[in-house]
LUMGUNU-103515 format. One record per residue (C-alpha): residue in one letter; y, x, z negated. Coordinates in nm, 3 decimals, always signed. Example, Ala and Ser with C-alpha at 12.3 -4.5 7.8 and 13.67 -1.06 7.14 Angstrom:
% residues 2
a/-0.450/+1.230/-0.780
s/-0.106/+1.367/-0.714
This chain:
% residues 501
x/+2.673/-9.082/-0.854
x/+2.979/-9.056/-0.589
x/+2.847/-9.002/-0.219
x/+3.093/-8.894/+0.034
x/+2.965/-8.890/+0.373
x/+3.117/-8.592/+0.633
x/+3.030/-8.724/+0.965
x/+2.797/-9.051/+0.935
x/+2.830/-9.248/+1.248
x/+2.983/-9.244/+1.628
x/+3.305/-9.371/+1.492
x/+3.365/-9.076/+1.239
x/+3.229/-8.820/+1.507
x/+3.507/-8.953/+1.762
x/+3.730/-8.902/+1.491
x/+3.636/-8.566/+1.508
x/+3.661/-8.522/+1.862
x/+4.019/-8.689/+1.824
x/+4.057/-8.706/+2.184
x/+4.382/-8.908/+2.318
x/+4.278/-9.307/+2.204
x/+4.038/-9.418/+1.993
x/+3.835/-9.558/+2.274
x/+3.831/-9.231/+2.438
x/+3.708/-9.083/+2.106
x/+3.479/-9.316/+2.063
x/+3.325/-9.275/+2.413
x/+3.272/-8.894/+2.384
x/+3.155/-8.940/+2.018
x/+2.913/-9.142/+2.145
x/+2.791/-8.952/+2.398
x/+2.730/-8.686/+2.190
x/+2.541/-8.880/+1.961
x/+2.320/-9.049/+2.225
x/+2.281/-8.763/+2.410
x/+2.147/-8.610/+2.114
x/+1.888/-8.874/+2.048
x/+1.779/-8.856/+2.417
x/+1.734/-8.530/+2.352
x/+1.503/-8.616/+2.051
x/+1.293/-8.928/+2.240
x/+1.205/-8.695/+2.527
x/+1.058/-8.432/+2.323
x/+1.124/-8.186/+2.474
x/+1.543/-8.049/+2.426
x/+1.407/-7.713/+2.643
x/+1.359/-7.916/+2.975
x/+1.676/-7.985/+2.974
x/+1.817/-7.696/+3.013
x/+1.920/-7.559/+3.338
x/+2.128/-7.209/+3.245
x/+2.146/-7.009/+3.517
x/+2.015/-6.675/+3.444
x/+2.237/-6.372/+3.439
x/+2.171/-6.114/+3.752
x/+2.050/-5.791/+3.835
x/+2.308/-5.541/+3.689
x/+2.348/-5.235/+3.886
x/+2.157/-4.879/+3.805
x/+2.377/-4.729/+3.457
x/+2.674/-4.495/+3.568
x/+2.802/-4.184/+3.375
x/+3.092/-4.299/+3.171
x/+3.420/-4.186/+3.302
x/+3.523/-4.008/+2.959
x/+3.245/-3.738/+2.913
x/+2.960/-3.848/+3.158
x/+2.660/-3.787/+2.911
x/+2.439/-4.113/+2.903
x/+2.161/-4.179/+2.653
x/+1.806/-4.377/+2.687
x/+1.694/-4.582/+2.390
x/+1.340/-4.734/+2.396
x/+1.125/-4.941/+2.179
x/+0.820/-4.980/+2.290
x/+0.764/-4.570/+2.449
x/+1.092/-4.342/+2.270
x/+1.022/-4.084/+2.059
x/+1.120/-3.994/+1.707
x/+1.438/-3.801/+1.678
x/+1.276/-3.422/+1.694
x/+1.106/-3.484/+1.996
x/+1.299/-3.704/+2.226
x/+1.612/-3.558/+2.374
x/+1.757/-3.905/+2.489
x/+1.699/-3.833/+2.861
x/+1.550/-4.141/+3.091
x/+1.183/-3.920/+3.074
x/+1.250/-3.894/+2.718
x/+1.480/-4.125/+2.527
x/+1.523/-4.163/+2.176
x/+1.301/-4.506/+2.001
x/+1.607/-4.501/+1.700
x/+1.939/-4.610/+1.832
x/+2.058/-4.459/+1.542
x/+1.917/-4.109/+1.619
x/+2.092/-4.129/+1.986
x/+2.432/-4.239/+1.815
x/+2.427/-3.965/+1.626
x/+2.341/-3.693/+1.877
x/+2.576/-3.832/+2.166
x/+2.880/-3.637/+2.187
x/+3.221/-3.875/+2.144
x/+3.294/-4.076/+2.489
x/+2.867/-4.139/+2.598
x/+2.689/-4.396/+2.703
x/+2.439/-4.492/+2.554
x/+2.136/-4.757/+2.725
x/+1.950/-4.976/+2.496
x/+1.629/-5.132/+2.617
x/+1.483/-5.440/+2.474
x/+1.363/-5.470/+2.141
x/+1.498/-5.462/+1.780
x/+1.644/-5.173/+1.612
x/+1.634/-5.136/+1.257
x/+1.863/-4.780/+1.189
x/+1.779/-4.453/+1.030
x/+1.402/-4.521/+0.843
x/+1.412/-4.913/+0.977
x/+1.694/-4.957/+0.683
x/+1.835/-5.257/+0.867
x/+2.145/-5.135/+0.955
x/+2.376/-4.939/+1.254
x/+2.638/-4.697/+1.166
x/+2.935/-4.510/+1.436
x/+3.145/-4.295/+1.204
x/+3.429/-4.114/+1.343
x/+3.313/-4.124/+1.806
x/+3.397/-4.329/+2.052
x/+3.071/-4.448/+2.214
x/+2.942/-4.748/+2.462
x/+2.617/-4.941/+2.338
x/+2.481/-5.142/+2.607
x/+2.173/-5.343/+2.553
x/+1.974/-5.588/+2.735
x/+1.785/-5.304/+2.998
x/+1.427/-5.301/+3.078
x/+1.166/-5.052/+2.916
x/+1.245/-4.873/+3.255
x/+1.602/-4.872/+3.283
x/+1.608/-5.035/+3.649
x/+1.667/-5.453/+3.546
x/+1.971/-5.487/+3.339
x/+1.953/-5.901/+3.240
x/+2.084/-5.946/+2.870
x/+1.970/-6.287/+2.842
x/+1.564/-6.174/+2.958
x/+1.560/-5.860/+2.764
x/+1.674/-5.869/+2.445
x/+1.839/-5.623/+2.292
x/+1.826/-5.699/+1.882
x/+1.886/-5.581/+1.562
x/+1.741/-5.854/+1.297
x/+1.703/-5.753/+0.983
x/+1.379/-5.861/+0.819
x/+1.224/-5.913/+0.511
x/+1.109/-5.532/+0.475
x/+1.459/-5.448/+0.487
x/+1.587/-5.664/+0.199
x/+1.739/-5.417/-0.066
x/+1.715/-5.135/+0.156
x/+2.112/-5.183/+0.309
x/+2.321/-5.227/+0.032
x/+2.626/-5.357/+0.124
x/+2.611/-5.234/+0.526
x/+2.644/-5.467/+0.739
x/+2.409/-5.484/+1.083
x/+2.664/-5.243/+1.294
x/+2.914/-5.053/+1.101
x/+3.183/-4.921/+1.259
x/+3.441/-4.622/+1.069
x/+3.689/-4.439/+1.329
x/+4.031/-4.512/+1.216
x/+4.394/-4.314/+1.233
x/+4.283/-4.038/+0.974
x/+3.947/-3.976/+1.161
x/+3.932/-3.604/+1.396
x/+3.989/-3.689/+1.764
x/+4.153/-4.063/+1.695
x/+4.313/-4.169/+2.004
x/+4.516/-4.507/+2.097
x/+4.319/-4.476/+2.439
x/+3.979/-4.408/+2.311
x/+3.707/-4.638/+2.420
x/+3.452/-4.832/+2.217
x/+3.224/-5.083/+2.384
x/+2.940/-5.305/+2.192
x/+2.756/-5.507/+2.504
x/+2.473/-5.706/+2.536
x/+2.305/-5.714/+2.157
x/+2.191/-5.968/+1.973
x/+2.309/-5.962/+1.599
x/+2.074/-6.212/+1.417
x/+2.083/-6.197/+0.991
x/+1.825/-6.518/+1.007
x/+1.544/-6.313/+0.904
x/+1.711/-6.166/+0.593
x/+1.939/-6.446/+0.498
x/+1.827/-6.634/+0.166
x/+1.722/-6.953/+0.260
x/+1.534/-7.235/+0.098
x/+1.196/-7.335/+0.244
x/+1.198/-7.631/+0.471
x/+1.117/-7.930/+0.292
x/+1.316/-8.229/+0.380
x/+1.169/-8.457/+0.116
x/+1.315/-8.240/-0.119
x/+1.725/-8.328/-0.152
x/+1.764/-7.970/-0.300
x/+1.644/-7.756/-0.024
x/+1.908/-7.936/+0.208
x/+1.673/-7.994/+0.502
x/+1.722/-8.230/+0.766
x/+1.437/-8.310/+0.973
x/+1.269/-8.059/+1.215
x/+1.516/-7.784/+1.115
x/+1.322/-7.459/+1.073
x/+1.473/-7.377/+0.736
x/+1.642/-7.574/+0.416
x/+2.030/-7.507/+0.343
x/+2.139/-7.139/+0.260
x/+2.119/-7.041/-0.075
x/+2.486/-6.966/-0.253
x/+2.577/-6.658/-0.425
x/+2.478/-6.731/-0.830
x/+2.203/-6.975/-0.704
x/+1.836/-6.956/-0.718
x/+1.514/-7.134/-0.764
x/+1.211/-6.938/-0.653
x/+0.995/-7.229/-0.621
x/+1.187/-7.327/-0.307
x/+1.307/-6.975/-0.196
x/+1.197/-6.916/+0.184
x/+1.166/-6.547/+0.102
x/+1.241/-6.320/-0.206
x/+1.631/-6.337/-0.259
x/+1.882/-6.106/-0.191
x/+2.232/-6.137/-0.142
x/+2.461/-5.826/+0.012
x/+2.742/-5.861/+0.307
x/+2.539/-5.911/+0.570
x/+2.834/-5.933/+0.835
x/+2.684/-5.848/+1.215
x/+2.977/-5.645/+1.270
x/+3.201/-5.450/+1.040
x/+3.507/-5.193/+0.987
x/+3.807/-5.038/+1.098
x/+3.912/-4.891/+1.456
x/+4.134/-4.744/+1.625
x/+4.168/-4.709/+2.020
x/+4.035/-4.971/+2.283
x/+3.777/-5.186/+2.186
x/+3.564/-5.386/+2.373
x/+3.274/-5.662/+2.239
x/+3.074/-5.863/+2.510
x/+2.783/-6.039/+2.605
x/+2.664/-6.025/+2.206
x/+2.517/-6.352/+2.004
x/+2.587/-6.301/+1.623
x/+2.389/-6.560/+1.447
x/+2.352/-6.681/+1.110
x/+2.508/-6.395/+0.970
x/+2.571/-6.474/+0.580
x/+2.926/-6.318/+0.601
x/+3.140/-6.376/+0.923
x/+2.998/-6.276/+1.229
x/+3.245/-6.039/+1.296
x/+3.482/-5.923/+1.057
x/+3.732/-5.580/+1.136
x/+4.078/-5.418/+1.082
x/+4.255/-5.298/+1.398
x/+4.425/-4.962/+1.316
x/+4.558/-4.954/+1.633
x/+4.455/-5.046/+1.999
x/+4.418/-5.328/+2.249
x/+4.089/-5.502/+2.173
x/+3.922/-5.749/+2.426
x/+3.632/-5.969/+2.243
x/+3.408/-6.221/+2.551
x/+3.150/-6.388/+2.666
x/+2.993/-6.390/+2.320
x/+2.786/-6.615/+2.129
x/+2.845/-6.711/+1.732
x/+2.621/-6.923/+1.621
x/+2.541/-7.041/+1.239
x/+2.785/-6.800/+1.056
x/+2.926/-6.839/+0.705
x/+3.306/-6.776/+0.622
x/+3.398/-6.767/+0.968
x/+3.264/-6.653/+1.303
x/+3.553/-6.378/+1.354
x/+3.815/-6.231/+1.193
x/+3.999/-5.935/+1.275
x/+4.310/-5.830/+1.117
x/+4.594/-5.532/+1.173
x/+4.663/-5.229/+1.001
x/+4.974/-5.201/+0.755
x/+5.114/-4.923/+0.889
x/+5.037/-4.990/+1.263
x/+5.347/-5.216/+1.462
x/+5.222/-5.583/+1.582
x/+5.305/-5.443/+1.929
x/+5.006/-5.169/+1.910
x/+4.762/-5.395/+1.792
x/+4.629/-5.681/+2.015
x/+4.300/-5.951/+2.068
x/+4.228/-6.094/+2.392
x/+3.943/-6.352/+2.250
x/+3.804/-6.520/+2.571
x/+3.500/-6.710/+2.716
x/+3.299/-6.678/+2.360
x/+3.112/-7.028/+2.211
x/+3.174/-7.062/+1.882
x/+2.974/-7.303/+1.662
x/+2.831/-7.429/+1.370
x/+3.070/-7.208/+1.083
x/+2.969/-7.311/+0.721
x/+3.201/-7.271/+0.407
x/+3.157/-6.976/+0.173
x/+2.955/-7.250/-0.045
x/+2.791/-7.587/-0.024
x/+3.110/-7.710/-0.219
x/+3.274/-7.725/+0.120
x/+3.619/-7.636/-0.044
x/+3.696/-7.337/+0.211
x/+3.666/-7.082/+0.473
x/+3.423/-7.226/+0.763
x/+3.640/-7.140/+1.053
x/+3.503/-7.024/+1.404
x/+3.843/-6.817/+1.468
x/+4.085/-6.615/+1.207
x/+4.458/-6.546/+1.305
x/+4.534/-6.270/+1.032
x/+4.800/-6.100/+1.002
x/+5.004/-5.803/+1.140
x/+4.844/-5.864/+1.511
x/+4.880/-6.042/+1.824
x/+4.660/-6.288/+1.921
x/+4.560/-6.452/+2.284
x/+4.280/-6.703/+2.246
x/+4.143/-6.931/+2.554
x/+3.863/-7.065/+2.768
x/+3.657/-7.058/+2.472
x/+3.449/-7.346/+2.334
x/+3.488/-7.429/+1.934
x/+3.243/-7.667/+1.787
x/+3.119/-7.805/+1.526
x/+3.282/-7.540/+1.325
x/+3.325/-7.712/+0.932
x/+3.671/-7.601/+0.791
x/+3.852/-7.591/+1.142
x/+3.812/-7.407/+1.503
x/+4.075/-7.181/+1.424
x/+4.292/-7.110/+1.076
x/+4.652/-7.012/+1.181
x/+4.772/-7.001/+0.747
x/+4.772/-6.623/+0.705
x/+5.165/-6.532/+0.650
x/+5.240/-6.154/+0.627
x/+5.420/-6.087/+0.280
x/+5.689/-5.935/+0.508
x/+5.818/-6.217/+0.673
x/+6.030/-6.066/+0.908
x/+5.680/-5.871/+1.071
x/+5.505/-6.181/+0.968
x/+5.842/-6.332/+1.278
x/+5.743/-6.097/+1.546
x/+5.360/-6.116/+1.609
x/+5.201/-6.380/+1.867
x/+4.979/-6.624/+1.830
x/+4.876/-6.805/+2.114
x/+4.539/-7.042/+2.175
x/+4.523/-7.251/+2.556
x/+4.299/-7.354/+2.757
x/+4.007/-7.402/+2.462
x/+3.754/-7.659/+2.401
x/+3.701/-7.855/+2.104
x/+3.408/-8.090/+1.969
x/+3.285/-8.203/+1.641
x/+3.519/-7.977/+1.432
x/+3.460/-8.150/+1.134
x/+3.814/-8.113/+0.935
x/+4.035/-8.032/+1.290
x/+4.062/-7.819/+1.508
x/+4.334/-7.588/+1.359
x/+4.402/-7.543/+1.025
x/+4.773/-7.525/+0.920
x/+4.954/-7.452/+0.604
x/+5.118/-7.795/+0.495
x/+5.445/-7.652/+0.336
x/+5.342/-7.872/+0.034
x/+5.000/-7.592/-0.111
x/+4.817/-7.797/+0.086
x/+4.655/-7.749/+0.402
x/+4.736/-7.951/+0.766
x/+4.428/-7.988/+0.990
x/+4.591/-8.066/+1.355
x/+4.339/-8.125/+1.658
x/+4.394/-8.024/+2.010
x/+4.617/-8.343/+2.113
x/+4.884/-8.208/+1.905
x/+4.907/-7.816/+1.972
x/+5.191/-7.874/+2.143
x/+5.339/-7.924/+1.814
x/+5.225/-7.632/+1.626
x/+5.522/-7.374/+1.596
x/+5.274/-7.131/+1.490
x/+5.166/-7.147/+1.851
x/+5.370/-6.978/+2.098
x/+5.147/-7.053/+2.401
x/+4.913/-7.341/+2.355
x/+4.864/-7.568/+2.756
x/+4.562/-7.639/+2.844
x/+4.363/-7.741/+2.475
x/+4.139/-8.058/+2.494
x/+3.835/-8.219/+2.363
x/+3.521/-8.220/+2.572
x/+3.495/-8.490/+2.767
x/+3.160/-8.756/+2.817
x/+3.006/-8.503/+3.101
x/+3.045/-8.241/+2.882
x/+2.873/-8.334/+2.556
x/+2.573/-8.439/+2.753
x/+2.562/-8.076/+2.856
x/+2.616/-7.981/+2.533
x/+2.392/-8.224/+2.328
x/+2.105/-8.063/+2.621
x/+2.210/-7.695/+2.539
x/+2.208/-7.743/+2.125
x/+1.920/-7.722/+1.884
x/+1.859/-8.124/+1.820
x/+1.748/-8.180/+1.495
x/+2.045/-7.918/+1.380
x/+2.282/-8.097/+1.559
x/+2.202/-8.403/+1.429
x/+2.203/-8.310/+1.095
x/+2.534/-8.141/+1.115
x/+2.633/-8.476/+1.251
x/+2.486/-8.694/+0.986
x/+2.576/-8.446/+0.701
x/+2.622/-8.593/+0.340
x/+2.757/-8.452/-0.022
x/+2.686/-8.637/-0.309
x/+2.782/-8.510/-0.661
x/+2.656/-8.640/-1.007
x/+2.779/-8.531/-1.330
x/+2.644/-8.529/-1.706
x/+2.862/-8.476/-2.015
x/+2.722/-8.537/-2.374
x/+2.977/-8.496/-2.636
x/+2.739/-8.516/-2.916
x/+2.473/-8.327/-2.737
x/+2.346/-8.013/-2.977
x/+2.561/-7.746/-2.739
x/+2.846/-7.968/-2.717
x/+2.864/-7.995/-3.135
x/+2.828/-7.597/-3.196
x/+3.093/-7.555/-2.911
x/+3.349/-7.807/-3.086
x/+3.271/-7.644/-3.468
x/+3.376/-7.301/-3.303
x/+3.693/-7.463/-3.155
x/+3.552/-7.431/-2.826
x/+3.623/-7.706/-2.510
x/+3.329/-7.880/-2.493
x/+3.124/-7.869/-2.145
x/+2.941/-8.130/-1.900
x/+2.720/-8.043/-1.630
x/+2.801/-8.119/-1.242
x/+2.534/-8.111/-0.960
x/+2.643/-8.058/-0.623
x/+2.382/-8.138/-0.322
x/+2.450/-8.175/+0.062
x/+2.215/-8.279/+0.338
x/+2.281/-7.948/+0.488
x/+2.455/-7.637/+0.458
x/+2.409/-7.295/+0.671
x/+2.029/-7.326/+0.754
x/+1.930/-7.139/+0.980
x/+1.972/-7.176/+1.366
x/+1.658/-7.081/+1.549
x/+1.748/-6.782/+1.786
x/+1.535/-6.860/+2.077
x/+1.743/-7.166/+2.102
x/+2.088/-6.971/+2.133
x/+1.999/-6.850/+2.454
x/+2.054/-7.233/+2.614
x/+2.431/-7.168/+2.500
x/+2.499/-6.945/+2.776
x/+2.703/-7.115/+3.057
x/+2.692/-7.470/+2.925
x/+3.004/-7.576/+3.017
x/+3.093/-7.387/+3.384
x/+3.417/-7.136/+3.306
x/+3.441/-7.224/+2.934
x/+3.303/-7.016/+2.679
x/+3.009/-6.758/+2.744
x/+2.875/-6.726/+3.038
x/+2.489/-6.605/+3.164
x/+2.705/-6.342/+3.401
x/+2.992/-6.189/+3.348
């Protein structure tokens, strides 16, 4: 058996950090650590926490494009023949009010969690520009995103009834009636949360192959082609399962959302054409990567843009326990310009941010911008950029060194987290998964018999003959517990999401 250990100690984990000396690594590393297992002695991780909570919002405004606005309500709406989406009357199914509203409404989602047309598990905006904005009250007077929760989490009833949708799908792109450069789109104030649908294995940490540290609520994920039903949390099923997918044009605008432990990015779209803004958001627990977003062929760099601001990113697995790729909080793709600062990446496996997407056309690929300043980095486990080597290989890079990166055109301001910081931090985060994301491990043992039964009917055939390889690691994209995301808001004052914005 070979055993390779990810992060094991304070010494690796101030690798990590990579701050500017190895002392100085060292010290933050350690505070992290020991802030953690403060955390853990106390007992209680919640007491620590001292988020402010967001205020007030004002009463909702007619929209300045068509002033129609919409009521959505879980616990007293009506079905979609008898509510007319009025304040008196507002529709129960968000879906139902998306599709009555007329392109350019409002639409006001109360707290609770909306399951789509039939409770299929899924959101769809085809071909209208619309503004969802949860986190209101059952009577639309308190707006507070954090206290009223505005959700759409798949469960287990929904398993096999989405196909390949993903949690909000959105389809309005330069071929679509009415598509406009200046049309608006704005998602604000839901919670995206696939930790109710994603296949996991039960929690057992005695059991290596669940992948379970200790006091996690869930084993590891369970990887396409895998299964044992013995140790499946709940029956298996394996679609997209993005929170938020498709192709836009116009101006689009994401805020105040958590997508969490989504099984395929967090966010993944195509820009046909528009200046998008994308803040004060919380990823948490995704696989592949927390966002991507890339251009449109046909549309120029210069008419498609991503201000990606004030959003926490952490805790981005690889596409399998392998640990051989994706896992990145933030894509650069191609055929786009890119501003990305006063976020905070963590813990975030195959790098905070992958800059090695080249357009095949190099001279676009020459034109576009990619800038990242003014970020925070922690406990990125392979750096905190991810660069293409020249060599086929790739060249991790951590924040020290972004002056460096040519790929960067704007890049001050990028720095570890310093000791006052990761306290805050090791308060905010789920203990037991942050410690096992800190003590992750990957062992591998193999078994080849070349005179075993298959082995000998392979060779007679003039077949290769075959050996076996197990893979198991301590952990790999369990689940995050939701309730627990909500300490994330304003950890770090001016850096990442905030409880107000």
């Amino acid at each position: 058996m070979t055993k390779t250990k990810i992060l094991r100690n304070v010494t690796a984990i101030a690798v990590c950090l990579a701050a500017t000396t190895m002392g100085a690594n060292a010290q933050i590393g350690g505070a992290l650590r020991n802030a953690a297992n403060a955390v853990t002695n106390s007992g209680n991780n919640s007491s620590s926490n001292t988020t402010a909570q967001p205020a007030t919002q004002p009463a909702p405004q007619a929209t300045a494009n068509t002033g129609t606005v919409y009521y959505v309500c879980f616990t007293n709406g009506a079905g979609s023949r008898t509510a007319d989406g009025s304040k008196e009357k507002p529709y129960k199914d968000l879906q139902a009010a998306i599709d009555a509203a007329p392109t350019g409404s409002k639409i006001l989602i109360s707290e609770g969690n909306y399951l789509g047309r039939m409770e299929q598990g899924y959101i769809q905006i085809k071909d209208k520009y619309l503004t969802l904005e949860g986190g209101w009250n059952a009577g639309f007077t308190e707006r507070n995103f954090v206290k009223y929760r505005t959700m759409i989490q798949p469960g287990e009833a929904q398993i096999g009834t989405s196909g390949s949708y993903s949690m909000l799908n959105i389809d309005y792109k330069f071929n679509a009636p009415g598509v406009s450069l200046q049309g608006l789109m704005v998602i604000d104030g839901i919670i995206f949360d696939g930790g109710e649908i994603t296949p996991y294995f039960r929690p057992i940490p005695e059991d290596a192959r669940t992948g379970t540290p200790p006091g996690c609520e869930t084993g590891q994920t369970i990887e396409p082609g895998a299964s044992m039903q013995s140790l499946e949390l709940r029956p298996f099923s394996i679609s997209d399962r993005r929170g938020i997918h498709g192709y836009f044009q116009g101006i689009l605008i994401i805020r105040n959302c958590v997508f969490a432990n989504c099984y395929n990015f967090g966010v993944q779209l195509e820009n046909h054409g528009g200046a998008w803004e994308i803040y004060n958001n919380l990823f948490v627990s995704n696989r592949m990567a927390g966002i991507e977003v890339r251009g449109h062929g046909s549309i120029p760099e210069d008419k498609t843009s991503l201000k990606f601001y004030n959003n926490t990113v952490l805790f981005t697995w690889t596409r399998t326990k392998l640990m051989e790729d994706m896992g990145y909080g933030f894509r650069y793709m191609t055929r786009m310009n890119y501003d990305v600062y006063d976020n905070i990446f963590g813990c975030n496996y195959y790098g905070a941010l992958d800059r090695t997407r080249f357009d095949s056309d190099l001279n676009r690929d020459k034109i576009r911008k990619t800038n990242a300043f003014n970020n925070i980095f922690f406990a990125n486990t392979m750096g905190d950029i991810c660069l293409p080597s020249g060599g086929g290989l790739w060249n991790w890079q951590f924040a020290k060194n972004f002056e460096e990166v040519e790929q960067l055109e704007k890049y001050e301001g990028n720095r570890e987290v310093n000791q006052s910081e990761a306290q805050s931090l090791a308060n905010a985060l789920n203990t037991p998964y942050l410690q096992g994301f800190l003590t992750l491990t990957k062992s591998a043992t193999s078994k080849y018999d070349e005179n075993s039964a298959m082995n000998t009917y392979r060779a007679a055939h003039g077949m290769n003959r075959q050996g076996t390889e197990t893979v198991r690691v301590s952990m790999w994209g369990n689940r995050y517990p939701i309730a627990d995301i909500h300490k994330l808001w304003g950890v770090i004052a001016g850096k990442g999401a905030q409880a107000t914005h």
